[in-house]
C-alpha positions in Angstrom: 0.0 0.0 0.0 3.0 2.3 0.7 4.7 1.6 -2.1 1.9 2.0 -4.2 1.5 5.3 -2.9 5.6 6.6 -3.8 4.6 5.0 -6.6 2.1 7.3 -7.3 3.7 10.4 -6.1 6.8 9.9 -8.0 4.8 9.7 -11.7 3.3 12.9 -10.2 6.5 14.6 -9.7 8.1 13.4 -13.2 5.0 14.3 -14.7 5.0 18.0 -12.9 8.5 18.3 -13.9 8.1 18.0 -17.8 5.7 20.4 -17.5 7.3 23.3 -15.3 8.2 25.9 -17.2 12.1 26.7 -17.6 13.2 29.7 -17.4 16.0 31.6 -20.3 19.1 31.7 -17.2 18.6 27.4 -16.9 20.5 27.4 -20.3 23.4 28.9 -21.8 23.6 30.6 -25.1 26.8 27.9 -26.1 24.5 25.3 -26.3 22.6 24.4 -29.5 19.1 24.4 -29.9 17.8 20.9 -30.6 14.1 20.6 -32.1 12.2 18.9 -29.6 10.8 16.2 -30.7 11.4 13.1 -29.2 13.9 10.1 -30.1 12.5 6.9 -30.6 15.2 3.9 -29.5 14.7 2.6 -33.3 15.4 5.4 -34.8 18.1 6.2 -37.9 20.4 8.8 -38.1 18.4 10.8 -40.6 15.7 10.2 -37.7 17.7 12.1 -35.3 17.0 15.5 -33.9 18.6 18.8 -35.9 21.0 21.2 -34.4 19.1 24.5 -35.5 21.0 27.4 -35.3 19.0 31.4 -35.7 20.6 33.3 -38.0 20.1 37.1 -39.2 20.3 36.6 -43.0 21.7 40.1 -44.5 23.9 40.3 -48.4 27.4 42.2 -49.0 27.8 43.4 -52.4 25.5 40.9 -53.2 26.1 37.8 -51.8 24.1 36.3 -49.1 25.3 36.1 -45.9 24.4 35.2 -42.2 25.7 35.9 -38.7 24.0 34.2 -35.4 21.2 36.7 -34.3 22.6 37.0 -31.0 25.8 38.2 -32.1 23.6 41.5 -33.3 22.1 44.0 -30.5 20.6 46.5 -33.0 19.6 47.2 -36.6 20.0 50.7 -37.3 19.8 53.0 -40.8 22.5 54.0 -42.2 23.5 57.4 -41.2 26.3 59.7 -43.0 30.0 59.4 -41.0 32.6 61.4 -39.8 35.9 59.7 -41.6 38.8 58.9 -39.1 42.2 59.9 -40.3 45.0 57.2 -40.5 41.7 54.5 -40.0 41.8 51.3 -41.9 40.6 51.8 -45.4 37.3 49.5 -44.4 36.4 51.7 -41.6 34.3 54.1 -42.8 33.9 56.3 -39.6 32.0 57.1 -36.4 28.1 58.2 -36.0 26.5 59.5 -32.7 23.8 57.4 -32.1 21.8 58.2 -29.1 25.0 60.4 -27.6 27.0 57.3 -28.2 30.3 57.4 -30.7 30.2 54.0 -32.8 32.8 53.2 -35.5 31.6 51.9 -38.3 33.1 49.5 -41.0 32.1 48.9 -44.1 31.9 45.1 -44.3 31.9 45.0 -48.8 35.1 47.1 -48.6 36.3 44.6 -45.9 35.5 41.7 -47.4 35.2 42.4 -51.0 36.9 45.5 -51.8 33.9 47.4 -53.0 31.9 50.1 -50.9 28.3 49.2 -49.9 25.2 50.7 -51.6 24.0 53.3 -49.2 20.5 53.5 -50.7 19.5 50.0 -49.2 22.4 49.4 -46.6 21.7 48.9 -43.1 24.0 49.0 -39.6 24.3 45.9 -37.8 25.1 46.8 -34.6 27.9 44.9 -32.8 28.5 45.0 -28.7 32.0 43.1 -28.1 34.1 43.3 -25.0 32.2 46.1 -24.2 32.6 48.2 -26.7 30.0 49.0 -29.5 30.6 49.0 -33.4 28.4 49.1 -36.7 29.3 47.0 -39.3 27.4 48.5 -42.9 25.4 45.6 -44.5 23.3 46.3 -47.9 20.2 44.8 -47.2 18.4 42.5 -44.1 16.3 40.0 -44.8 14.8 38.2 -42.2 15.8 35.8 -38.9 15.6 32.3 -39.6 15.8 28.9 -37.7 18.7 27.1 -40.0 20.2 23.7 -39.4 23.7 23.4 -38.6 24.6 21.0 -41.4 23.3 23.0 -43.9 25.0 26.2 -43.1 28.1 26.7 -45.1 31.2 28.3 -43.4 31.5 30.9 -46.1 27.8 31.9 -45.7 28.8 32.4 -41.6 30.2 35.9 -41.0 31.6 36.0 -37.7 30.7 39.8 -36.6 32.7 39.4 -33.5 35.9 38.5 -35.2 35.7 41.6 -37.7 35.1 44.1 -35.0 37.8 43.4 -33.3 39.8 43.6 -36.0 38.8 47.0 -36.5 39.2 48.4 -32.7 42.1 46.8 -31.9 
């Protein structure tokens, strides 16, 4: 009769515990988002659950590109710049936003040599080690949920990496 009742308690508690809600601080952004569904014993590889990774999907000088969302704080319109002398030639200057100085580089010159089309270009907003930067970007698309294996390393730009490179 006892053990009937722990029994009884403990499918309770499992069952309570699958269905508390979990909070953003239980996990930590390194860790990849699985889909959830659930894993049957029997199941193949092409069965098994896909890394998905959310990307913001932008183009420079016209190829498409994608950086992971959280690596962006802000999207911002492109605003005119005050050059910097003696500034690499892919830094295209600072802008006050909001009483805040942000360099910004030009991520076609960067990458590609060419400047970005202001018409359509967009700031990507970078905070790393504290310190803010734009990087110019001609056009956002969207956000989108994209598995891991699919994503090509070209197609990845790492934002982090190329603002550093530019405030160092």
């Amino acid at each position: 009769m006892i053990s009937d009742s722990l029994t009884e308690i403990a499918a309770a508690l499992e069952t309570a515990l699958e269905k508390a809600p979990v909070s953003a601080g239980d996990f930590s952004s390194a860790e990849p988002v699985v889909a959830p569904e659930a894993v049957p014993e029997n199941a193949s590889e092409n069965d098994l659950p896909v890394e998905m990774r959310r990307m913001l999907v932008f183009t420079i000088a016209g190829r498409a590109r994608c950086a992971p969302v959280e690596h962006v704080r802000e999207i911002v319109p492109i605003t005119p710049t005050t050059r910097l002398p003696g500034a690499p030639h892919y830094v295209r200057g600072l802008i006050n936003l909001r009483g805040v100085l942000v360099t910004v580089l030009d991520a076609a010159k960067c990458l590609y040599g060419v400047e970005a089309d202001d018409a359509v270009a967009s700031v990507l907003l970078v905070e790393h080690r504290g310190r803010v930067a734009g990087v110019i970007v001609d056009d956002v698309f969207d956000i989108q949920s994209l598995p891991a294996s699919e994503l090509e390393d070209g197609s990845i730009l790492d934002l982090h990496e190329m603002v550093e490179s530019a405030l160092a």
